[in-house]
Backbone as a printed PyTorch tensor [residue, N CA C, xyz], in Angstrom:
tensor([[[  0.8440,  -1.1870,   0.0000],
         [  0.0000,   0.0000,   0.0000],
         [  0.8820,   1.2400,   0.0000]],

        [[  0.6100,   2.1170,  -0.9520],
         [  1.2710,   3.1670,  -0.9870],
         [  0.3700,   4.3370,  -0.5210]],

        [[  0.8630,   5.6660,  -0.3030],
         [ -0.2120,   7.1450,   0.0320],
         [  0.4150,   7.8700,  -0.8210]],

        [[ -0.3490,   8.9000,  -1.7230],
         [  0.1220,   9.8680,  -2.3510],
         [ -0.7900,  10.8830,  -2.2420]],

        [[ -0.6460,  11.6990,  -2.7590],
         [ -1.1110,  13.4160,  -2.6260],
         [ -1.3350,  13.7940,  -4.2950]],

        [[ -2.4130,  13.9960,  -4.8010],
         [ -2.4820,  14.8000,  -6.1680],
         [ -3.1480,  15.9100,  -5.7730]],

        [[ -2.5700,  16.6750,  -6.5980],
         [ -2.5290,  18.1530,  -6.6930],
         [ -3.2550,  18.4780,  -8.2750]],

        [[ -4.1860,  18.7560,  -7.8520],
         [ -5.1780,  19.5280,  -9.3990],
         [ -5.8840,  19.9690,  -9.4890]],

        [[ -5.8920,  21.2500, -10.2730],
         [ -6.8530,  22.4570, -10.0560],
         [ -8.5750,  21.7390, -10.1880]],

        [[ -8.8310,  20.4910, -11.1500],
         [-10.2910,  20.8800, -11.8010],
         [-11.0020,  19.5560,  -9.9660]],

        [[-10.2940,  19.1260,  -9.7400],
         [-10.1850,  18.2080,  -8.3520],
         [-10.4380,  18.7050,  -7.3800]],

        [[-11.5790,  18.6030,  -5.9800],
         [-11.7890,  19.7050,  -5.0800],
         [-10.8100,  18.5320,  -3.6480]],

        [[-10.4540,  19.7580,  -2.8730],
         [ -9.3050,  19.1620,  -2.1620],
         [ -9.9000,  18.1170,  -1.4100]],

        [[ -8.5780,  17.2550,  -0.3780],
         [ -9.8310,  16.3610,   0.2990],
         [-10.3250,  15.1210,   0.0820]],

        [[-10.1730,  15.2530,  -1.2120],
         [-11.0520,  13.7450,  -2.0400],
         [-10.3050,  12.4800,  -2.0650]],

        [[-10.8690,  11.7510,  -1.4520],
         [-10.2940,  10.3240,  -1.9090],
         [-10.3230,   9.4090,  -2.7960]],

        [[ -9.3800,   8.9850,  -3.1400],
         [ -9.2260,   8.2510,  -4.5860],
         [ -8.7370,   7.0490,  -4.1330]],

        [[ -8.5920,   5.2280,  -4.5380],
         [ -7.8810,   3.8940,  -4.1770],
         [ -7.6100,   3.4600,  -5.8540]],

        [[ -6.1030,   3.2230,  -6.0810],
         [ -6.4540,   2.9660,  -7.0410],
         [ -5.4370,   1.3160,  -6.7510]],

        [[ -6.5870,   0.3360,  -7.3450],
         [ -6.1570,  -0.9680,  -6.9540],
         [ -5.5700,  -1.9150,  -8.4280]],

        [[ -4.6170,  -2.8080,  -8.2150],
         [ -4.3280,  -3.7240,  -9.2450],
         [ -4.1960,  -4.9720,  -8.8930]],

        [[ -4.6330,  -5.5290,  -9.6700],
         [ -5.0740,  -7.1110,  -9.4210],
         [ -4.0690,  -7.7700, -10.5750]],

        [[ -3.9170,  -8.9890,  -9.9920],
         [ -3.0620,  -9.7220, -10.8230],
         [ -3.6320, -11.3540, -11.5520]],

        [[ -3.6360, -11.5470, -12.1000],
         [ -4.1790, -13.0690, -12.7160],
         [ -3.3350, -14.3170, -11.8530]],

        [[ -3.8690, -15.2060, -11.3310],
         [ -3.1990, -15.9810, -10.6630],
         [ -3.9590, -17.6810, -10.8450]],

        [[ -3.2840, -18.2880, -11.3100],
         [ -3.6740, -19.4470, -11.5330],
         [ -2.5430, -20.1860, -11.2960]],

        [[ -3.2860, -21.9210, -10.1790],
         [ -2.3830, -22.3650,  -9.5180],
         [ -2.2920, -23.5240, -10.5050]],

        [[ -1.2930, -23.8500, -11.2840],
         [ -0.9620, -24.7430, -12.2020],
         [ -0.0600, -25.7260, -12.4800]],

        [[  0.6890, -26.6000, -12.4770],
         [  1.7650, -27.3020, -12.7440],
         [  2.6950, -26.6530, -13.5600]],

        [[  4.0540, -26.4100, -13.3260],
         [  4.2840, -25.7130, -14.2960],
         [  4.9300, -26.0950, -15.3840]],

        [[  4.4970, -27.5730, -15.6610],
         [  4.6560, -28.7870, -17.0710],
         [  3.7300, -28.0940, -18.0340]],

        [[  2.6770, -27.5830, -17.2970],
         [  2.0200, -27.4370, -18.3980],
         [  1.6140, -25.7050, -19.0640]],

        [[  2.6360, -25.2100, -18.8080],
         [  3.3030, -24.0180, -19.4490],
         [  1.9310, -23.1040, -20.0490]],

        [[  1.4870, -22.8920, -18.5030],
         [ -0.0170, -21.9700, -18.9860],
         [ -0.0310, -20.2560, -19.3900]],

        [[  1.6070, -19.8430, -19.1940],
         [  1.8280, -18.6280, -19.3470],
         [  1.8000, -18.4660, -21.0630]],

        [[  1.9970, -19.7000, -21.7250],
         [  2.1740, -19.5430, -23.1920],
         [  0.5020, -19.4110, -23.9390]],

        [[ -0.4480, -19.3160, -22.8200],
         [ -2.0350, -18.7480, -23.1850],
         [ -2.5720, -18.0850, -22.1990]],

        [[ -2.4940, -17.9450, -21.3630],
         [ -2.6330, -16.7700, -20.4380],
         [ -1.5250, -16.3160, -19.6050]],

        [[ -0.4040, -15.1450, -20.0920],
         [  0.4130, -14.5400, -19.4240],
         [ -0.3830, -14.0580, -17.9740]],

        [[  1.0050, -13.4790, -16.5910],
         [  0.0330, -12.8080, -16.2280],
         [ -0.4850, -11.5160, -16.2450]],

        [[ -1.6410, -11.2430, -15.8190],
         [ -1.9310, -10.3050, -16.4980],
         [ -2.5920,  -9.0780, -15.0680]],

        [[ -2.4620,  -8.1900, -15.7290],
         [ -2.8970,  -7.1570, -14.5110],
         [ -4.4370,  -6.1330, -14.8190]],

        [[ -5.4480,  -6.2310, -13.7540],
         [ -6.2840,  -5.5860, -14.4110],
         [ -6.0180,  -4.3740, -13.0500]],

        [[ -6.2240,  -2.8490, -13.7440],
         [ -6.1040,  -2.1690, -12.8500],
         [ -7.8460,  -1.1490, -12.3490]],

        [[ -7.9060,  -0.8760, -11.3320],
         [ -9.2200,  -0.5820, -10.7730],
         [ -9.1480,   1.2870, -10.1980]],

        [[ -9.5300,   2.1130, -10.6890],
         [ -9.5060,   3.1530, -10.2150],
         [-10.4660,   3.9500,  -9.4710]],

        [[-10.8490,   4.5250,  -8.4520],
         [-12.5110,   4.2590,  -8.0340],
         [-12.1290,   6.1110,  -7.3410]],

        [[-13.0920,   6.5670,  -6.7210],
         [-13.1560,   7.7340,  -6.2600],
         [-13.9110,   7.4070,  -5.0360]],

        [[-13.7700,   8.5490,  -3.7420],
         [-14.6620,   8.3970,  -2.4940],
         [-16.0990,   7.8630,  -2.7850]],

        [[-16.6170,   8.2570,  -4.2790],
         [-18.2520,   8.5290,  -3.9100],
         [-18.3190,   6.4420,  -4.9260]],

        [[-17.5100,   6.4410,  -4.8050],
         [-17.1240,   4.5810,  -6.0350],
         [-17.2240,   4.7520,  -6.8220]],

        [[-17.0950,   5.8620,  -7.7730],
         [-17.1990,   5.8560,  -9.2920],
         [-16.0260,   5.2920,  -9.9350]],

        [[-16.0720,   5.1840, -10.9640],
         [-15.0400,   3.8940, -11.0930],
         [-13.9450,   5.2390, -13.2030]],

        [[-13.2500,   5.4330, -12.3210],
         [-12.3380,   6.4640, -13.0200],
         [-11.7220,   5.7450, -13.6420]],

        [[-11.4880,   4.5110, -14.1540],
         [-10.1390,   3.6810, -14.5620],
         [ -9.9030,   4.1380, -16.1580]],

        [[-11.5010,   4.1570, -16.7500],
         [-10.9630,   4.5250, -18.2460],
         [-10.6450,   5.8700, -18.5130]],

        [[-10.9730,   7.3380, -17.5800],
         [-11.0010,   8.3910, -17.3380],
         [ -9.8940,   8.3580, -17.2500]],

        [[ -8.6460,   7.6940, -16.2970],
         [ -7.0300,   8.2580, -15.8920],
         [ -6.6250,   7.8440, -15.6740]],

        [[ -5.3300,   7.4290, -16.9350],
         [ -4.3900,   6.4880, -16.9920],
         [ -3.3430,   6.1310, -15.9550]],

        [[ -3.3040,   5.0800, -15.6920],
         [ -2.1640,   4.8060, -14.7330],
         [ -0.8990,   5.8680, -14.9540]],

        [[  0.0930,   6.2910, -16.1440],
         [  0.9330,   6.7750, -16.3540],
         [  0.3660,   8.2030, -15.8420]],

        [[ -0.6380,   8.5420, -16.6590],
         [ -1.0530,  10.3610, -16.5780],
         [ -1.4390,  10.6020, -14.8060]],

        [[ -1.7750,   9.6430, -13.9920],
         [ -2.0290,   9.4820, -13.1580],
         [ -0.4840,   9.5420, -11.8980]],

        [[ -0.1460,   9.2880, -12.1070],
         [  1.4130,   8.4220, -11.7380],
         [  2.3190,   9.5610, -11.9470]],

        [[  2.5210,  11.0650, -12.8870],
         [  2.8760,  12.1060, -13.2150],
         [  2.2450,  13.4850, -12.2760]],

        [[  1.1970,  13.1800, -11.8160],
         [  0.8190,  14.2090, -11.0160],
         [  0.7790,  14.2590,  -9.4490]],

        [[  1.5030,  12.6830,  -9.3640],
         [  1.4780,  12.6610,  -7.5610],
         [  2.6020,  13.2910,  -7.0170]],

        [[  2.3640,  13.1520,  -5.7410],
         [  3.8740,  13.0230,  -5.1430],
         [  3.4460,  12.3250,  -3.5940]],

        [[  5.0980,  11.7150,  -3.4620],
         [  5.0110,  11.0620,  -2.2510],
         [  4.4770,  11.8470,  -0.9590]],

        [[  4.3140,  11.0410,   0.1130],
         [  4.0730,  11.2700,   1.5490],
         [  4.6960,  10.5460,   2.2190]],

        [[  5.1050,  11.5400,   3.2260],
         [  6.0770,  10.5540,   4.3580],
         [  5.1560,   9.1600,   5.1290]],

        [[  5.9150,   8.5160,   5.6030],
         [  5.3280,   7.3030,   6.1690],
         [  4.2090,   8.0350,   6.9360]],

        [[  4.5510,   8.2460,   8.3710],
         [  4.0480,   8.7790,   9.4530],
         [  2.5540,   9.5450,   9.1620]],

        [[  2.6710,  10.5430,   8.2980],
         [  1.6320,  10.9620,   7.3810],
         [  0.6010,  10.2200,   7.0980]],

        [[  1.1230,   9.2480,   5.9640],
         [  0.3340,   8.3690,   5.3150],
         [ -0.2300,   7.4770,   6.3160]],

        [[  0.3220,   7.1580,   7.1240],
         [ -0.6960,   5.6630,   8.5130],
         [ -1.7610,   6.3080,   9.0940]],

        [[ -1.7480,   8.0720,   9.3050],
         [ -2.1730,   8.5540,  10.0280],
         [ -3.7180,   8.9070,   9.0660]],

        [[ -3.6140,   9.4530,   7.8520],
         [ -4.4580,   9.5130,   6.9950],
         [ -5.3720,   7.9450,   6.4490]],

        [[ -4.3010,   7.1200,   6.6170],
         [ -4.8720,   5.5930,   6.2630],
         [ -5.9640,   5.6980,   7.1450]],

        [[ -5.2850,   5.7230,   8.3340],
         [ -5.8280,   5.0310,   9.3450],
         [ -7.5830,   6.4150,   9.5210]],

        [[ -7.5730,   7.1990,   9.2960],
         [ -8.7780,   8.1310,   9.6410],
         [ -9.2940,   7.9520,   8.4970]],

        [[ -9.1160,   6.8870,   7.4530],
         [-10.3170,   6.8920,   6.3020],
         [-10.1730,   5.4440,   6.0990]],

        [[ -9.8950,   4.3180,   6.9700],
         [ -9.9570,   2.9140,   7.2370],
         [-11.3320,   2.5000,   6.5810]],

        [[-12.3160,   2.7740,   7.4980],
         [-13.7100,   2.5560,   6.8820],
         [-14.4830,   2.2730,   5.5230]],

        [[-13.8980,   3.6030,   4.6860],
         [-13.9530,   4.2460,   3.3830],
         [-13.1950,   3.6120,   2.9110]],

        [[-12.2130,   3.2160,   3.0390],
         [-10.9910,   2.0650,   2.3320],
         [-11.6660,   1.4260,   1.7230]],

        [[-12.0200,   0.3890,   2.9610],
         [-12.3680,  -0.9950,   3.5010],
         [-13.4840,  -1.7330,   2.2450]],

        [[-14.5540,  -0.1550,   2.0070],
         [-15.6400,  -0.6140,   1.0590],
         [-15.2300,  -0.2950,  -0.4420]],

        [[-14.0420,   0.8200,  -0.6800],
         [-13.4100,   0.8860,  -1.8800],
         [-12.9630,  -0.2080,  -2.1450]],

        [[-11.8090,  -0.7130,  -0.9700],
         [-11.3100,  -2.2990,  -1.8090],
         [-12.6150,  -3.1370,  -1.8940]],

        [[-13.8950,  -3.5000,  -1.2320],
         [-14.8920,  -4.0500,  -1.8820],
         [-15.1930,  -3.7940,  -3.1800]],

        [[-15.6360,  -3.0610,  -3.5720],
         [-15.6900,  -2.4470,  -4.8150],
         [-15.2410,  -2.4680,  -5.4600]],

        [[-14.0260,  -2.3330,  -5.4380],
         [-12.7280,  -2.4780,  -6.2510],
         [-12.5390,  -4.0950,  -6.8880]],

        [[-13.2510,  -4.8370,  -5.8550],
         [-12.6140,  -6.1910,  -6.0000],
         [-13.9080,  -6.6080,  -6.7780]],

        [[-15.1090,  -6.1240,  -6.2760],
         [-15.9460,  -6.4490,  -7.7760],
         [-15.6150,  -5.6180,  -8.8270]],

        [[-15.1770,  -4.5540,  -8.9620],
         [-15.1430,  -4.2910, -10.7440],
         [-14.1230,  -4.6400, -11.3140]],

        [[-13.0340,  -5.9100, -10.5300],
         [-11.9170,  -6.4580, -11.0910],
         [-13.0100,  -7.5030, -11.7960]],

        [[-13.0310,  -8.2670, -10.3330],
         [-13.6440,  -9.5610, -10.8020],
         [-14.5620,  -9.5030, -12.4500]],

        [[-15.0830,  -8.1320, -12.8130],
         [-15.8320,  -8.2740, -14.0320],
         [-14.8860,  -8.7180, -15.4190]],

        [[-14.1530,  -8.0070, -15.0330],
         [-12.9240,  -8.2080, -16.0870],
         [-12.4400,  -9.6550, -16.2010]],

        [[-12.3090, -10.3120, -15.3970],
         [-11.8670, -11.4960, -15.1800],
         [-12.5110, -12.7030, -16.6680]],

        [[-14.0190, -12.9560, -16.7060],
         [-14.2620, -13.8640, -17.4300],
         [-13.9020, -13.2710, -18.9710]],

        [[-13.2370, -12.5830, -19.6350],
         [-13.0880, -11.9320, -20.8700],
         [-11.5360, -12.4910, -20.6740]],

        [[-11.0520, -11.7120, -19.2540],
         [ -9.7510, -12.5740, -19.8170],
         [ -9.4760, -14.0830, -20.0170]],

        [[-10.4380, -14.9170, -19.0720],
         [-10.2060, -16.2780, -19.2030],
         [-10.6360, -16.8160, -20.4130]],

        [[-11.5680, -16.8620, -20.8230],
         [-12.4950, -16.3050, -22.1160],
         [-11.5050, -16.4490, -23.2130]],

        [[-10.8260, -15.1990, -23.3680],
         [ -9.3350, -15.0370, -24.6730],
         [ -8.0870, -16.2230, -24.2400]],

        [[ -7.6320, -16.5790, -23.0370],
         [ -7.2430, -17.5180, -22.9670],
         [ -7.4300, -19.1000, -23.6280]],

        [[ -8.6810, -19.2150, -22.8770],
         [ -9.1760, -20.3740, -23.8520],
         [ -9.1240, -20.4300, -24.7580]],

        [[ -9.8020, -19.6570, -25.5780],
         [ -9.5110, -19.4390, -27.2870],
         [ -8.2770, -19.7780, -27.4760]],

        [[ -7.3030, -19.0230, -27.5760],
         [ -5.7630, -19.0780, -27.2620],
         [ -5.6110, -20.7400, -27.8020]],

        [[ -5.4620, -21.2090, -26.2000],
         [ -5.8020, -22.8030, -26.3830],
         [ -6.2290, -23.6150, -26.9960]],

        [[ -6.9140, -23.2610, -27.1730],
         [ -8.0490, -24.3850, -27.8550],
         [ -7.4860, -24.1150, -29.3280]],

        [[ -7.5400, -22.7400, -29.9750],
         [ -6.7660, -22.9090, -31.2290],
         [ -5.8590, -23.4120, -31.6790]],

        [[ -4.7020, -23.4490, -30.8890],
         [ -3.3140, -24.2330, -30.7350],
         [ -3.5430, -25.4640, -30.5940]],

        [[ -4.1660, -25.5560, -29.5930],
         [ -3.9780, -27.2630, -29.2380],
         [ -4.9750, -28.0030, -30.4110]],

        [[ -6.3360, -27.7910, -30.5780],
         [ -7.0320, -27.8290, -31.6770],
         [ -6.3300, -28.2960, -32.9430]],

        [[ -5.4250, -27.0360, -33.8040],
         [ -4.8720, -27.5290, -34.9810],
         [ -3.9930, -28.7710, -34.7490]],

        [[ -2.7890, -28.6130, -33.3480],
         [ -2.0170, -29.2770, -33.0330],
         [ -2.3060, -30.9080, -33.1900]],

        [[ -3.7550, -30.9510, -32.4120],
         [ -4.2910, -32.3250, -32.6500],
         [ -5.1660, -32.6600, -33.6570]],

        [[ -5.1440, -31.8430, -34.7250],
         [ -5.7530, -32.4220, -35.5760],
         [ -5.0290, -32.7360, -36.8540]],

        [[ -3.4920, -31.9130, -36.8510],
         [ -2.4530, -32.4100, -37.8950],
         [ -2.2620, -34.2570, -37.3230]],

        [[ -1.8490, -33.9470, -35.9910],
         [ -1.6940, -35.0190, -35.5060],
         [ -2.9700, -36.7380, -35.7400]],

        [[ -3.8730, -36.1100, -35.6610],
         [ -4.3420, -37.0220, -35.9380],
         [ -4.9120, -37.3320, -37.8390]],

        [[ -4.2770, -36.2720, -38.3360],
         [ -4.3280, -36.5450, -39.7070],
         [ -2.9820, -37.7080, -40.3450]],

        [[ -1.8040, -36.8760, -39.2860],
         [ -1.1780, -37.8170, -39.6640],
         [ -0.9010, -38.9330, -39.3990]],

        [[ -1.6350, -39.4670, -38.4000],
         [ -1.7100, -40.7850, -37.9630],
         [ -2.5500, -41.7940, -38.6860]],

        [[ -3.3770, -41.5010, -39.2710],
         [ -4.0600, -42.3610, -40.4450],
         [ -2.9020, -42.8030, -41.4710]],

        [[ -1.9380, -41.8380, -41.9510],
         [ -1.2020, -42.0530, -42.8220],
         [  0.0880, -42.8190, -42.5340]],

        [[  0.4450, -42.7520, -40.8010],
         [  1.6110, -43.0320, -40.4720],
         [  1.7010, -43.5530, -39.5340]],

        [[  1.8910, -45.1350, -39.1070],
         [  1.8670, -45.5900, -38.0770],
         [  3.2890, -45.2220, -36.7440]],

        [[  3.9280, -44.3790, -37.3000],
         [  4.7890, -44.4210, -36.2100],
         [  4.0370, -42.9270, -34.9640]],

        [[  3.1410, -42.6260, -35.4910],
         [  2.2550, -41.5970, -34.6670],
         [  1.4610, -42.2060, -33.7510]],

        [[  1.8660, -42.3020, -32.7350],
         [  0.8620, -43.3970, -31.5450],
         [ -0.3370, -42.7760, -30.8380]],

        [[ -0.9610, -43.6250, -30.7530],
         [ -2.4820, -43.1870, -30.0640],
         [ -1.8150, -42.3050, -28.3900]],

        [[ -0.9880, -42.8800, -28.3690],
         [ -0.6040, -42.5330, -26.7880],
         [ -0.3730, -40.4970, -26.8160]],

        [[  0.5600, -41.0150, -28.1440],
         [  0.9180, -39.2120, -28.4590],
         [ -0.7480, -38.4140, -28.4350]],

        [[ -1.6980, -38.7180, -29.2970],
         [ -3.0080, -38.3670, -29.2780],
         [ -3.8410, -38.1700, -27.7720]],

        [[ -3.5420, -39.0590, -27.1890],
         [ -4.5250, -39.2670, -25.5870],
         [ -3.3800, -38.2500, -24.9320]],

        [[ -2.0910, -37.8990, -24.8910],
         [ -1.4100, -37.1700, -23.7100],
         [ -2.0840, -35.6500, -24.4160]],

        [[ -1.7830, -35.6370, -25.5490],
         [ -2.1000, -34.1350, -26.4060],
         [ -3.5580, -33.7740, -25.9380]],

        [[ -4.7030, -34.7290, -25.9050],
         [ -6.2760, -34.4480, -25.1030],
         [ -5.9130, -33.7620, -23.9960]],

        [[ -5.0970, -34.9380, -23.2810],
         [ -5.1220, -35.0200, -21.2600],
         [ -4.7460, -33.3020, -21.3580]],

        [[ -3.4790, -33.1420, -21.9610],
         [ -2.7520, -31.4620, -22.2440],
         [ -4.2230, -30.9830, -21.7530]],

        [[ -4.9200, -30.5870, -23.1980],
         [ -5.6520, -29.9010, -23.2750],
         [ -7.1140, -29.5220, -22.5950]],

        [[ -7.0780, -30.7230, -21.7800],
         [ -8.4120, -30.8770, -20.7790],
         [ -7.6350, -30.2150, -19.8090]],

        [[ -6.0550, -30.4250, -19.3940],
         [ -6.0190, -30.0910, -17.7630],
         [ -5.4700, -28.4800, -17.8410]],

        [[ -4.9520, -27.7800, -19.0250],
         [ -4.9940, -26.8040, -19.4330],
         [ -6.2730, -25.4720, -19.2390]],

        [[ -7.2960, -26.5860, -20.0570],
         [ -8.8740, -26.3310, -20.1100],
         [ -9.4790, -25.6120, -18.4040]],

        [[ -9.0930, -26.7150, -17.4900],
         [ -9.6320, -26.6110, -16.0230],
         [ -8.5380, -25.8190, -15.6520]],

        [[ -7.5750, -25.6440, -15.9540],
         [ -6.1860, -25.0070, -15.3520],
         [ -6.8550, -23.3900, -15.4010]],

        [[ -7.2420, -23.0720, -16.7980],
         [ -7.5520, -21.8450, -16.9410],
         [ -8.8940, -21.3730, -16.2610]],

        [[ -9.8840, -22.1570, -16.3310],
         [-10.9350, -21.7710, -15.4140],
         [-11.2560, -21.9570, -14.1070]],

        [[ -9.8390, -22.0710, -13.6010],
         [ -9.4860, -21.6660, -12.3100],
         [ -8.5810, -20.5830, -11.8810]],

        [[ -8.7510, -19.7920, -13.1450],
         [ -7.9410, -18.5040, -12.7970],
         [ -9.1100, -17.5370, -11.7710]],

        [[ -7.9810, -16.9120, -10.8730],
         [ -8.6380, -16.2280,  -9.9260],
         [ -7.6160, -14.3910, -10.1140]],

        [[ -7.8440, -13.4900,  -9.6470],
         [ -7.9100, -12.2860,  -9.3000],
         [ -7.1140, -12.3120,  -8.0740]],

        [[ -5.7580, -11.5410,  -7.6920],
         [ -5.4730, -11.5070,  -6.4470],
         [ -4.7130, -10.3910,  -6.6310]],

        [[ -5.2510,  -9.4340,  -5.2240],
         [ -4.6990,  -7.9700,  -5.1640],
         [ -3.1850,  -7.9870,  -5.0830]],

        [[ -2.8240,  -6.9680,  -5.3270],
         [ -1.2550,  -6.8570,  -6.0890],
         [ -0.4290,  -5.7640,  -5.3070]],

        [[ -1.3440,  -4.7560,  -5.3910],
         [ -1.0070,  -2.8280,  -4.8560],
         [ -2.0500,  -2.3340,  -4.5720]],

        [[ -2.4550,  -1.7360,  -3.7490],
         [ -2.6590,  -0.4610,  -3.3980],
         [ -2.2470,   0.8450,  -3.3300]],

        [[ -3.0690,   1.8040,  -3.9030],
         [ -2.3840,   2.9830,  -4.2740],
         [ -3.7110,   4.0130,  -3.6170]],

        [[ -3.0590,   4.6290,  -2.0570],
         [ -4.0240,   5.9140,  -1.7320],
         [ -3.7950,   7.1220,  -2.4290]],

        [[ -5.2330,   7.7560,  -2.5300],
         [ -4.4330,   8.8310,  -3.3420],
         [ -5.6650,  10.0030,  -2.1130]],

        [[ -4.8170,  10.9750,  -1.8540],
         [ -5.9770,  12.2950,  -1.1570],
         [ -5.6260,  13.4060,  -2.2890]],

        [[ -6.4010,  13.9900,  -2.7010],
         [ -6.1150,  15.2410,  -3.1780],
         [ -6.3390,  16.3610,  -2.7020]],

        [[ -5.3770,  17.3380,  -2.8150],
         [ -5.2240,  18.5800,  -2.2810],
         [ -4.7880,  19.6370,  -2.9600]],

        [[ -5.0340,  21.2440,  -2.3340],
         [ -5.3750,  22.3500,  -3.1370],
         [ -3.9040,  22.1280,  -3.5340]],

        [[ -4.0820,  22.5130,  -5.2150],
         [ -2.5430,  22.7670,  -5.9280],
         [ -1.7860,  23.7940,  -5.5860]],

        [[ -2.8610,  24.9160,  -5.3140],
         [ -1.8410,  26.4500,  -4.3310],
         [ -1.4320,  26.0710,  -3.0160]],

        [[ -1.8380,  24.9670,  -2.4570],
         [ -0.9140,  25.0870,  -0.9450],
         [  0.7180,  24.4870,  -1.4550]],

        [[  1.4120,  24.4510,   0.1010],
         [  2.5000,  23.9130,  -0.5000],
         [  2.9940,  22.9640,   0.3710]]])
């Protein structure tokens, strides 16, 4: 968890902002090399005191250019007097990740299934023609693709960062 301070005129001082990132996390074997269809991936969540959800409004970078740090001591002290208000932002936060979630698993699969798909179907083209292509090669190339299959739709969402943000008048100093 980090605290920062933005400073901007069209912004009324005061205001609280959480801006959260979630990470893709799927618990997998790692034989079966699930990063080569679903990297991981980060969905990021930007929300305001009142929960409006700012993420497509302000980019992490353009966002990330107008802060500035706060000392520790500061920041626990401010954490800690808007705990409450947190508490239901990261709720919030953690449902408008979670929405994102089935689109990414979603393109994953695809992913998969295309690959493995053609993969086993050269394969089993050429096994009509060629006996040194074994059924065994065919049944491990399925098993792949079934435990792949469940591998991915057990991807879950798990918080990454926290980022407080208070904003305050740009003329103070």
């Amino acid at each position: 968890t980090a605290l920062a301070l933005l400073r901007h005129p069209a912004i009324p001082s005061g205001r609280l902002m959480a801006e959260l990132v979630f990470r893709t996390h799927c618990p997998a074997p790692k034989s079966l090399h699930l990063n080569r269809f679903l990297p991981p991936t980060a969905v990021r969540v930007l929300l305001d005191e009142s929960g409006a959800n700012l993420t497509s409004k302000i980019s992490f970078t353009g966002l990330g250019k107008n802060l500035q740090k706060v000392n520790k001591s500061l920041a626990r002290d401010l954490i800690k007097s808007r705990h409450d208000q947190l508490r239901e932002l990261l709720t919030q936060g953690e449902g408008e990740a979670e929405r994102e979630l089935p689109s990414i698993v979603e393109a994953a699969e695809t992913r998969m299934r295309a690959q493995l798909d053609a993969e086993l179907a050269r394969l089993t083209a050429l096994a009509e023609h060629n006996p040194a292509v074994r059924s065994e090669e065919l049944e491990a190339l399925q098993q792949e693709r079934q435990a792949l299959s469940s591998a991915i739709e057990n991807t879950r969402l798990r918080l990454d960062s926290v980022r407080v943000i208070i904003t305050v008048d740009p003329n103070a100093s």
